[in-house]
KOLLUM-217589 format. One record per residue: residue in three letters; x, y, z of N, C-alpha, C in turn. Coordinates in steps of 0.02 Angstrom, whole numbers, plus 50000, padded with zeros to 5 digits. Atoms other than C-alpha are relative to their C-alpha. Example, Ala and Ser with C-alpha at 12.3 -4.5 7.8 and 13.67 -1.06 7.14 Angstrom:
REM KOLLUM-217589
ALA500454994150000506154977550390500455006050000
SER499584994149997506844994750357499615005550037
END
This chain:
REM KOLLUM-217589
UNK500035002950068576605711154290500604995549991
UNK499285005350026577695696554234499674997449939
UNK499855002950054578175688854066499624994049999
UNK500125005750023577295673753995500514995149970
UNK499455004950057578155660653904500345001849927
UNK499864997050051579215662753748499684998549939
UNK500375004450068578155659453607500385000849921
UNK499835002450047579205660753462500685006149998
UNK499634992750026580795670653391500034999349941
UNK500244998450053580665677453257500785003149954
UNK499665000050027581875675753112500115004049928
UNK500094997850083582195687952949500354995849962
UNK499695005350052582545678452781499895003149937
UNK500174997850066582715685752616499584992949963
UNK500325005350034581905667952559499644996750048
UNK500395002949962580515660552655500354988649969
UNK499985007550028580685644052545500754998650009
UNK499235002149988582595641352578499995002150072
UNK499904999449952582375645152751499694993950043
UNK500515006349970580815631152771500584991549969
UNK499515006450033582135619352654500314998650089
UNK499845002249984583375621552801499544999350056
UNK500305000349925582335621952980499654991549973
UNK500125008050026581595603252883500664998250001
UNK499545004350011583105597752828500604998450055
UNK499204998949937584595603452950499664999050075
UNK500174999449941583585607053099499454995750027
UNK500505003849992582255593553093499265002650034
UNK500704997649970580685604653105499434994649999
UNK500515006949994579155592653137499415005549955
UNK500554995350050577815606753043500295007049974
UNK499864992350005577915622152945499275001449976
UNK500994994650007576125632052937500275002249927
UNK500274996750051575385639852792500395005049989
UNK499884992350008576535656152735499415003849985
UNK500464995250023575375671852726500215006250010
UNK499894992249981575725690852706499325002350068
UNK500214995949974575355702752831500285007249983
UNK499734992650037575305719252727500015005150052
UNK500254996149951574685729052889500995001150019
UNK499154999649986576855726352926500164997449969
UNK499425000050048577445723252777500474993249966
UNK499565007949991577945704252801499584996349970
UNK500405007750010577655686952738500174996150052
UNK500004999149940577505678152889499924988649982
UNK500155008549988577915656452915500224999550080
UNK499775001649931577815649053081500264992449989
UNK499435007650020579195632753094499694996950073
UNK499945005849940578705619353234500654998650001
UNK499305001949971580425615153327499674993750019
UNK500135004249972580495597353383500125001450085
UNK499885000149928580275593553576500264993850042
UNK499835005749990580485579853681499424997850034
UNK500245004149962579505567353747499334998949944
UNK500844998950025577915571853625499825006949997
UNK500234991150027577955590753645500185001249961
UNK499504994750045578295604453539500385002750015
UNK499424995449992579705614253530499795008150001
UNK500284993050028579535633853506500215000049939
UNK500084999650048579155641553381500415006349954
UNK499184998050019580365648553253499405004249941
UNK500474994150051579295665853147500525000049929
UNK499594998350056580265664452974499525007149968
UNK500164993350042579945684452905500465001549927
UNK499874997550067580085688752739499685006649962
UNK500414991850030579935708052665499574999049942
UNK500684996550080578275712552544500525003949966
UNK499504994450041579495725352468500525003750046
UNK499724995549981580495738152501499985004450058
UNK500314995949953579645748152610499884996150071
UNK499975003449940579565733252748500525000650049
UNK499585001349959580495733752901500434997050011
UNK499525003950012581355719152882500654999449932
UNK499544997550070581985724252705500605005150016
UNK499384997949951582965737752809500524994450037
UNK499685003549948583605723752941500434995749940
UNK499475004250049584215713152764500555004649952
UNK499524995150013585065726552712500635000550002
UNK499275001849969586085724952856500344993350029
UNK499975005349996586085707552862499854995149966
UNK500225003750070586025700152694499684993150016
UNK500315007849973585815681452753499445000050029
UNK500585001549938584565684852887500214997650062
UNK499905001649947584555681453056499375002150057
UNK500454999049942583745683753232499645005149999
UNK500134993149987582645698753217499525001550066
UNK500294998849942581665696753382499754992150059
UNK500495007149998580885686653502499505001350048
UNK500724999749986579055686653576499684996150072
UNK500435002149944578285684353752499335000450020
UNK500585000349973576685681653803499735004150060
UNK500384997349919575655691653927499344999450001
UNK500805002149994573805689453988499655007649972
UNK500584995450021573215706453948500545005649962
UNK499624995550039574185718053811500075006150034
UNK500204994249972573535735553885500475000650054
UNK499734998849941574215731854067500534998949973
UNK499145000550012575805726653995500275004049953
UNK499974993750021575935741953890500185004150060
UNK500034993249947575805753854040500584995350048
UNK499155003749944577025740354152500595003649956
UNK499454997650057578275743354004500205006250024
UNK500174992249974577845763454011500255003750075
UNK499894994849937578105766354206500794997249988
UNK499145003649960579905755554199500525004649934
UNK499734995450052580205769354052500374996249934
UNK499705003950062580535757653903499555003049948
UNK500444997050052580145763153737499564996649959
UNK500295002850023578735757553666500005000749914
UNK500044997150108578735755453429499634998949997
UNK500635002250032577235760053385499544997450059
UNK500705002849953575495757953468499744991349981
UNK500115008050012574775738653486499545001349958
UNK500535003350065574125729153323499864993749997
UNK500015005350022573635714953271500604994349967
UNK499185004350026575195701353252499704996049958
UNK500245007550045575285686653161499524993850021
UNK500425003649958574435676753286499254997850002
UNK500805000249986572895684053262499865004950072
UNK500204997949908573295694553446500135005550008
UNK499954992549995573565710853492500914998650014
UNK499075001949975575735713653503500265008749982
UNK499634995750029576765727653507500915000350012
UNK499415000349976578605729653543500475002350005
UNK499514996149936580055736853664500644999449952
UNK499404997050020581615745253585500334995350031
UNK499605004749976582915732453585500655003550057
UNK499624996649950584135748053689499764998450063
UNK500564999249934582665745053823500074992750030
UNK500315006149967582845726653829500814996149995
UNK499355004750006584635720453841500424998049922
UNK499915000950041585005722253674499464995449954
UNK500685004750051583545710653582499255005350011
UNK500294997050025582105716653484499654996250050
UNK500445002849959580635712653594499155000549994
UNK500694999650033578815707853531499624997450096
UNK500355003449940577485706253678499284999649954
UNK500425002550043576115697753609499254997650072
UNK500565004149984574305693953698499864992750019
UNK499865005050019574325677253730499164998649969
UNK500685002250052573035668453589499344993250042
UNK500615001949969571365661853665500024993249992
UNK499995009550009571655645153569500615000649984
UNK499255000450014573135636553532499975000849918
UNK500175000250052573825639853383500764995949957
END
């Protein structure tokens, strides 16, 4: 089993809309998608286009923002009022096998695989397990998205 590409990291923000201000303004994002909750985890969920070069895209930058209290990320702003890096997300061809790869190399898996933001199946590896970073493995999505 090996890693896919990085498809996005994923950023907490107590403010979605002051976070899309700067990634436009400071960081010259070229798109920001639709915000939409995902109550299933608790988040409001924007994906930022990074610029690239030549004509590509850049990766992609997950701005998270807590539903309430009870969200996961509402913990992580807690301890990180501003916001910052809260993970970042690789691709694999088939979720399942890369579950059980994970499993034999004894990393801990949070939580059984759901449905991400994507639209894909994702679950993800205790950041103790992975060099220190939170670690989303995500399906990769059938179309682009």
């Amino acid at each position: 089993m090996k890693l896919g590409r990085l498809n996005h990291i994923g950023v907490a923000t107590p403010s979605l809309e002051a976070s899309l201000a700067y990634y436009r303004d400071v960081m010259g994002a070229t798109l920001a998608h639709a915000p939409f909750d995902l109550p299933a985890q608790g988040v409001k969920v924007c994906f930022v286009d990074t610029p690239g070069e030549n004509g590509t895209a850049g990766t992609q930058i997950e701005l998270i923002e807590p539903l309430g209290e009870a969200s996961p990320i509402h913990g992580f702003l807690a301890k990180n009022p501003a916001g910052g890096q809260h993970h970042m997300c690789y691709e694999v061809p088939d979720i399942m096998e890369a579950k059980a790869w994970f499993e034999r190399l004894g990393k801990k898996i949070l939580g059984e695989p759901r449905i991400g933001a994507h639209g894909t199946p994702i679950f993800f590896v205790h950041p103790k397990d992975m060099n220190g970073v939170l670690t989303e493995i995500m399906e990769t999505p059938k179309e682009a998205h």
